[in-house]
C-alpha positions in Angstrom: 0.0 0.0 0.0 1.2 3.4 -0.5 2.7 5.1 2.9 3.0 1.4 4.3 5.1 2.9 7.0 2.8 4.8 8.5 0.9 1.6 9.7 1.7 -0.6 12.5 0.7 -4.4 12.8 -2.7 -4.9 15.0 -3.5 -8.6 14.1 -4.5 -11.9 11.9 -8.2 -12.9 11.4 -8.3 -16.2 10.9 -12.1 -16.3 9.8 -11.5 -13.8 6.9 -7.1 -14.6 6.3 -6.9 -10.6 6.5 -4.0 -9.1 7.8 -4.8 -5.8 9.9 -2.8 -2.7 10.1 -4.1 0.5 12.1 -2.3 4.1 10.8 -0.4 5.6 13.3 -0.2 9.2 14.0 3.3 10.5 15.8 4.5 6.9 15.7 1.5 5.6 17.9 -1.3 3.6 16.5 -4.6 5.0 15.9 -7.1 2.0 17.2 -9.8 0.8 15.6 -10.5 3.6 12.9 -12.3 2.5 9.2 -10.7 5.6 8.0 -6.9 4.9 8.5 -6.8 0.8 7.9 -4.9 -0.9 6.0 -6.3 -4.9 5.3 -4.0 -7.3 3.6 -6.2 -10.5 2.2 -4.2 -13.5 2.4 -5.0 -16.9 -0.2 -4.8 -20.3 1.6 -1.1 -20.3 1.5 -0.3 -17.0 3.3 0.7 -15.0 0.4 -1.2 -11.5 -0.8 -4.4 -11.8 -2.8 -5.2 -7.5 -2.1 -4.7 -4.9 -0.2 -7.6 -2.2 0.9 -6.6 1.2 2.6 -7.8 3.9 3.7 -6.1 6.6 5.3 -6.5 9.9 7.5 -5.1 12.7 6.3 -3.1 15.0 9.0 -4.8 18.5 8.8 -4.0 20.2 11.6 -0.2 19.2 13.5 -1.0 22.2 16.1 -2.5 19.8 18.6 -3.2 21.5 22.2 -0.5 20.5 24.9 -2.9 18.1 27.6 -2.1 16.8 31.2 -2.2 13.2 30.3 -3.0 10.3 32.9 -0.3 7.9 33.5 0.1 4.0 32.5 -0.6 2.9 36.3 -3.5 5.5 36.4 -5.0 3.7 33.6 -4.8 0.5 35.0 -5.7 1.5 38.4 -9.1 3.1 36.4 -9.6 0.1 35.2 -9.3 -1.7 38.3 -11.8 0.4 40.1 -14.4 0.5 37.7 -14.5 -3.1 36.2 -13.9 -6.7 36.9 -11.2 -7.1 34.3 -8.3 -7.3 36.9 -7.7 -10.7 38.8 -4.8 -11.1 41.3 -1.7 -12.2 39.3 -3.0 -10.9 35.7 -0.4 -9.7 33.9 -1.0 -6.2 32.2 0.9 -4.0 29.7 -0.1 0.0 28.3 0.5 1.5 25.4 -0.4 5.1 24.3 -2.1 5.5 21.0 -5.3 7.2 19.5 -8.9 7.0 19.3 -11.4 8.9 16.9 -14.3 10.2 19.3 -16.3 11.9 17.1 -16.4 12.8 13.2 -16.7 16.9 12.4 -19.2 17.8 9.6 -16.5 18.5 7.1 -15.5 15.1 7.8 -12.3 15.2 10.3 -12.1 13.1 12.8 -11.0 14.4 16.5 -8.3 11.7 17.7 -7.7 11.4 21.5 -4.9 10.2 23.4 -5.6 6.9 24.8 -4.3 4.2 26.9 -4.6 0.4 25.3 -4.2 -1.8 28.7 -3.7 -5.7 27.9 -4.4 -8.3 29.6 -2.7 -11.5 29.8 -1.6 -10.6 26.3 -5.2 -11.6 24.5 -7.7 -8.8 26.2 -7.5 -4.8 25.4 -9.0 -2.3 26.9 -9.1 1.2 25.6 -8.8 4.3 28.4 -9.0 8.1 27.2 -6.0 9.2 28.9 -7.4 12.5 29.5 -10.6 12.5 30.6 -10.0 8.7 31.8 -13.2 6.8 30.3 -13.1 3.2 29.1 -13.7 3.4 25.2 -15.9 -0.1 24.4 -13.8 -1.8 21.6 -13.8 -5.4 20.5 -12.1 -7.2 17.6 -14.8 -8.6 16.3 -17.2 -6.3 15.7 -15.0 -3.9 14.4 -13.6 -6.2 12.0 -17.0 -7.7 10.9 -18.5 -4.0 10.6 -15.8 -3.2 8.4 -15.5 -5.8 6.6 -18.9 -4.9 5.8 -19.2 -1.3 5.1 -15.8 -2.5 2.8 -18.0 -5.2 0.9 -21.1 -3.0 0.9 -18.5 0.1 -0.8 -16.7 -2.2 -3.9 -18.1 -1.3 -7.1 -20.4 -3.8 -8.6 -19.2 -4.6 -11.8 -20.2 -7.4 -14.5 -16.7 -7.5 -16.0 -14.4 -7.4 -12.9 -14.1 -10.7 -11.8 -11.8 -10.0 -9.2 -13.9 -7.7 -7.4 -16.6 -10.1 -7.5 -14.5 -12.9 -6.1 -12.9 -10.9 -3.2 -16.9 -10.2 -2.4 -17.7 -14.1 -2.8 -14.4 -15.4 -0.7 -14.8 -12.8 2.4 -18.8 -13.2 2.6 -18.2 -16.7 2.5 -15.4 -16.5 5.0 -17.0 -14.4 7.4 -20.4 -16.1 7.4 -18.5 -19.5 7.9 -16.8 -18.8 11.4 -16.6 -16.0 14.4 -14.1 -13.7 13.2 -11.4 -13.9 15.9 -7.4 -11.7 15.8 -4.9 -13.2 16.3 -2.4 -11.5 18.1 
């Protein structure tokens, strides 16, 4: 894809063979955003079938300066206000970004936000400035945009390829829960 190095590696899904990318912005990743994605389709034997990408565009680099909560703040949020921590779960954060709301000429506003792990298979997305828990889930998002993504290719009667990509990932995706791997 073009500006490949301005995406960072999320996951696999198995269900649909698709690699997924999220864009970064400053070198951190932008989670779970249809606009700046970049999908790899894999065949059967790991190699690349496509690519679909989209991409948000950096308008404005004068971002205001914010008091920003810390990685144990963010953990300790979610340890008061869940039951996602057990005793003797192991937990990482990482800083990236998430789009909270769409302006009407269609900009996104990107937060800072805290993505805490647990035990290396469960995320949990915490705005590191106002410190709310952002509900996210792999498979939604993925099956959404597979989705919109299917719902968007042009339908064409001489473009086989299109058609097949639509024929393999429907068939895919209605075959098994779509699940990344990590």
């Amino acid at each position: 894809g073009l500006n490949g190095d301005q995406y960072t590696y999320w996951g696999t899904d198995d269900a649909s063979n698709t690699m997924i990318m999220f864009q970064t912005n400053k070198e951190k990743p932008i989670y779970y955003n249809q606009s700046g994605l970049l999908l790899i389709g894999l065949n059967d034997v790991g190699e690349m079938e496509y690519y679909i990408q989209t991409i948000l565009e950096n308008e404005d680099d004068n971002q205001e300066n914010y008091l920003l909560s810390t990685e144990l703040e963010a953990a300790l949020f979610l340890y008061n206000n869940t039951t996602e921590l057990s005793p003797g779960d192991e937990i990482t954060v990482d800083l990236g970004f998430h789009g909270l709301t769409a302006l009407p000429n269609g900009s996104q506003v990107l937060a800072p936000t805290w993505k805490v792990t647990i035990n290396d298979n469960r995320n949990y997305f915490i705005h590191a400035i106002e410190g709310l828990l952002l509900p996210r889930d792999d498979n939604s998002f993925l099956r959404d945009t597979i989705g919109s993504i299917l719902d968007n290719l042009p339908v064409t009667e001489d473009n086989e390829f299109i058609e097949d990509i639509k024929t393999s990932l429907t068939e895919r995706m209605n075959e098994q829960q779509v699940g990344v791997e990590k």
